[in-house]
C-alpha positions, 0 to 999 in steps of 0.5 A, spaced: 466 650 581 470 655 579 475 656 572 481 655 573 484 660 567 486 667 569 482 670 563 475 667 565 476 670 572 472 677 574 473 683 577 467 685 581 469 692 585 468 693 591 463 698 594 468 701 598 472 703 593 466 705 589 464 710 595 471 712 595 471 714 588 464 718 589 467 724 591 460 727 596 463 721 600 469 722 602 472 726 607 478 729 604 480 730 596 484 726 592 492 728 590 489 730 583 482 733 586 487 738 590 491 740 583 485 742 579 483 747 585 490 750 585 492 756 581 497 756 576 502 761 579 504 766 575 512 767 576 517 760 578 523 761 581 528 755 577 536 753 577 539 751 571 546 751 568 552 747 570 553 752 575 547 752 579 543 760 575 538 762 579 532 765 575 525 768 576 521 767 570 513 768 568 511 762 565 507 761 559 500 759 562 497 753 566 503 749 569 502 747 575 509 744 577 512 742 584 519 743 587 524 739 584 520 739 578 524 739 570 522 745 566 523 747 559 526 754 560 528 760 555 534 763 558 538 768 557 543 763 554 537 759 549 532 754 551 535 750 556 532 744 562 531 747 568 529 746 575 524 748 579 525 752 586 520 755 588 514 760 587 514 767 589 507 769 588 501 768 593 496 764 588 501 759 588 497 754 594 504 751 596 506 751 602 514 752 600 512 758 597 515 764 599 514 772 597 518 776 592 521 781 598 523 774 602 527 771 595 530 779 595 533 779 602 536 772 601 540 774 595 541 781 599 545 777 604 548 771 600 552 777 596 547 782 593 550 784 586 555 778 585 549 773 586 548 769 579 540 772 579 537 772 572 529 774 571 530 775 563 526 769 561 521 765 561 518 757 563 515 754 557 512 748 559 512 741 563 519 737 561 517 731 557 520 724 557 523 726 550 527 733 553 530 728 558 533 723 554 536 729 549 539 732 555 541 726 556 544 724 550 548 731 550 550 729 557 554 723 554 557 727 548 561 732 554 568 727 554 569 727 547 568 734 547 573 736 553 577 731 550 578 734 542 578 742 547 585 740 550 587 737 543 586 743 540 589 747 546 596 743 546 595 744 538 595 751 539 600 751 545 594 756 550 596 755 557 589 754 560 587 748 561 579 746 559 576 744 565 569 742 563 564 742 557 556 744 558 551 744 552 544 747 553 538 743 550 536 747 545 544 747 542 544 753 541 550 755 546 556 750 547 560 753 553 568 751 555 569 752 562 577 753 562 583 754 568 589 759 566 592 764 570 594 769 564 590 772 559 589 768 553 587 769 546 583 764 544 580 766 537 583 761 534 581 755 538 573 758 537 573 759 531 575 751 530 571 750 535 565 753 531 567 750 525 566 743 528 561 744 533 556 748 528 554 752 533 556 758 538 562 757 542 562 761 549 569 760 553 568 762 561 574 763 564 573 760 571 578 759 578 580 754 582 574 754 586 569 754 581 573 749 578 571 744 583 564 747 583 564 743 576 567 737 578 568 736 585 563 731 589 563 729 596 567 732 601 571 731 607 566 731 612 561 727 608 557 731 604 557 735 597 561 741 596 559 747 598 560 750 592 556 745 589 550 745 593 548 751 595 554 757 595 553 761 590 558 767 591 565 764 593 569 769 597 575 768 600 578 766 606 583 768 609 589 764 614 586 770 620 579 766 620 582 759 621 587 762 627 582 766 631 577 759 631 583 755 633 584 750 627 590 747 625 594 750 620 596 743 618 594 746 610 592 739 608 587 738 614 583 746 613 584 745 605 578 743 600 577 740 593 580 746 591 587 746 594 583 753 597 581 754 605 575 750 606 569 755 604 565 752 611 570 756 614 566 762 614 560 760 616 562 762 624 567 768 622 562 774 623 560 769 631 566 769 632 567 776 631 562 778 636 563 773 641 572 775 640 569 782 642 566 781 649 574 777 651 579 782 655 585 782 651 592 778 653 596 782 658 590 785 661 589 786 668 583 783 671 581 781 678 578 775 680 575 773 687 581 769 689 585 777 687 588 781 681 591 777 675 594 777 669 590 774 662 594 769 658 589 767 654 582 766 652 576 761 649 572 765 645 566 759 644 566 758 652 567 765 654 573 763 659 579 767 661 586 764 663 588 769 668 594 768 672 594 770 679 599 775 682 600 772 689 601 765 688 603 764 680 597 760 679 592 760 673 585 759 673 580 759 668 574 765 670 569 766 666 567 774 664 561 775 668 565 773 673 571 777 673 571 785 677 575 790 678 582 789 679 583 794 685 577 793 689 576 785 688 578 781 694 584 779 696 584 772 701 592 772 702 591 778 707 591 776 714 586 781 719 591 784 724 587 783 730 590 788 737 590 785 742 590 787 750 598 786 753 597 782 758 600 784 766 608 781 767 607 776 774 614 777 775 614 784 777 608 782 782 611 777 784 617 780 786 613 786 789 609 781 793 616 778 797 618 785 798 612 787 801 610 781 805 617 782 808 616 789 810 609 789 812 606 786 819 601 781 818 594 784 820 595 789 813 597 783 809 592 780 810 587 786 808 590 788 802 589 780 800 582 782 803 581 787 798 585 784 792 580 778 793 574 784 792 577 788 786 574 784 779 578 780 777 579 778 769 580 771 768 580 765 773 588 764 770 589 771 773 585 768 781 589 762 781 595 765 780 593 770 786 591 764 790 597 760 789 602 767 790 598 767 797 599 760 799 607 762 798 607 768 801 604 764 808 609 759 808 614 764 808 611 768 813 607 764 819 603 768 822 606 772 828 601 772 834 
């Protein structure tokens, strides 16, 4: 009978997990198998700053870290916690990887020059336990640090207003994000700044959209700020861009975080463009297939014309590849003029019948009936109304012998 306390009890490994573990006997290599066969990449893409930088920097040797891992990272602003993005050379043995030319002609297109990309720096290690809870521990001191920067502010009575506080792990740099409209002379503000921080004081003057990439959260739409997320050039936008999507000009509802026009915006603006300049301009004269109209307005998504028509005022939605030329399409409402035959006045045979029956003996009447029955006729209407002519003229003439 078997012991009932725990510690007399053995375990006794199982000879599928020794198989498993011999590794000629297994099909596929463990997750530590695979990262020992990787090569460490030379160059890792990171973001890091209040702001979301982007950096490329070499590293300093034998860092094998994944996407989304924490890095220790010395930036142009001082040693600092960084993320990791990405890898841009091909020993990487990632598939997320991507070349150094894809990474170039993304910042291209996304803003060129104004893109926030920084290469003067270098990855120093894996970011331990310790690194995270120092930064977190900086993190924590950012209230105090806003609310003693605005005390100074109404002392020194600058009109700006501090909008956030971003300390680096290394202490190196102390970085006020603050909102004015004007010029502000702030020496006097940093120097007190530096006296009581011990360290270097940086001011950024930023605007209102930056202002709620620092502090915004979630949008109307669900998710996180634009600017927060992925935006890094925030360009502006224009009231011309919500009317040509038809939006609502209702401020409050095209606004965002900011008190700007929302950002998403111009995601479909140059689409729009493009498909705007297949539609015929208003008051242009078209032809349909039910006649020439006047467009009145048009749907630049669907494609759609309103066309109102000439003949009849009516308005009709057509779409472009069906409109045609205004003077060669078709026109329904024109009736086809058919010529007919004019048909013979029996008045005037009738007449000329009596008048020749009263005359004329009977044998010669009846010779020209004769012929006239030979003659072609065209229609039976027209052999009726001989025949009952004939009838009328016997009745009147009886037959002489």
């Amino acid at each position: 009978m078997s012991s009932s306390n725990p510690s007399s009890m053995q375990i006794v490994p199982l000879p599928v997990f020794e198989e498993d573990a011999d590794p000629s006997r297994r099909d596929a290599l463990t997750l530590e198998e695979q990262l020992d066969k990787l090569e460490a990449p030379e160059t890792i893409v990171v973001k890091f700053g209040a702001l979301k930088l982007i950096g490329e920097y070499k590293q300093a040797g034998g860092i094998k870290a994944g996407c989304g891992s924490k890095l220790v990272a010395r930036t142009h602003r001082g040693t600092e916690l960084v993320e990791m993005l990405t890898t841009t050379c091909s020993n990487s043995g990632c598939g997320k990887s991507i070349s150094r030319k894809e990474m170039l002609e993304y910042i291209e297109n996304s803003g060129g020059k104004n893109f926030p990309f920084h290469t003067n720096g270098r990855v120093l290690r894996i970011a331990t336990a310790d690194d995270l809870s120092r930064m977190a521990m900086l993190r924590s001191t950012i209230d105090e640090q806003t609310r003693s920067a605005r005390l100074l502010v109404e002392e020194h009575r600058l009109s700006m207003k501090i909008v956030d506080v971003e300390p680096i792990l290394g202490e190196e740099l102390l970085t006020f994000y603050y909102l004015s409209e004007d010029r502000v002379d702030f020496r006097k503000i940093v120097s007190d700044l530096a006296s009581k921080y011990s360290t270097r004081i940086e001011m950024r003057q930023v605007g209102a959209r930056d202002e709620s990439r620092l502090v915004a959260d979630y949008e109307k739409c669900g998710q996180h700020c634009c600017c927060k997320g992925f935006l890094k050039v925030l360009s502006p936008v224009s009231m011309r861009t919500a009317k040509q999507q038809k939006q609502t000009l209702d401020p409050k509802k095209i606004s965002g975080r900011c008190g700007r026009l929302m950002c998403c915006l111009r995601y479909e603006d140059q689409t729009y463009r493009e498909l705007k300049k297949n539609l015929p301009h208003k008051k242009t004269r078209v032809g349909t297939a039910e006649g020439p109209g006047i467009v009145i307005d048009g749907k630049i998504l669907t494609q759609l014309v309103m066309v109102e028509l000439e003949h009849d005022k009516r308005r009709i939605a057509v779409p472009i590849e069906e409109l045609l030329d205004p003077e060669t399409c078709p026109r329904p409402w024109e009736e086809v003029v058919v010529h007919k035959e004019a048909k013979p006045k029996n008045n005037r045979r009738k007449n000329s019948s009596k008048n020749t029956n009263k005359d004329e003996p009977k044998g010669q009447k009846q010779d020209e009936n004769v012929e006239g029955d030979a003659a072609p006729s065209g229609t039976k209407k027209k052999r009726r109304r001989r025949r009952r002519s004939r009838k009328r003229n016997n009745s009147e003439n009886p037959d002489k012998t």
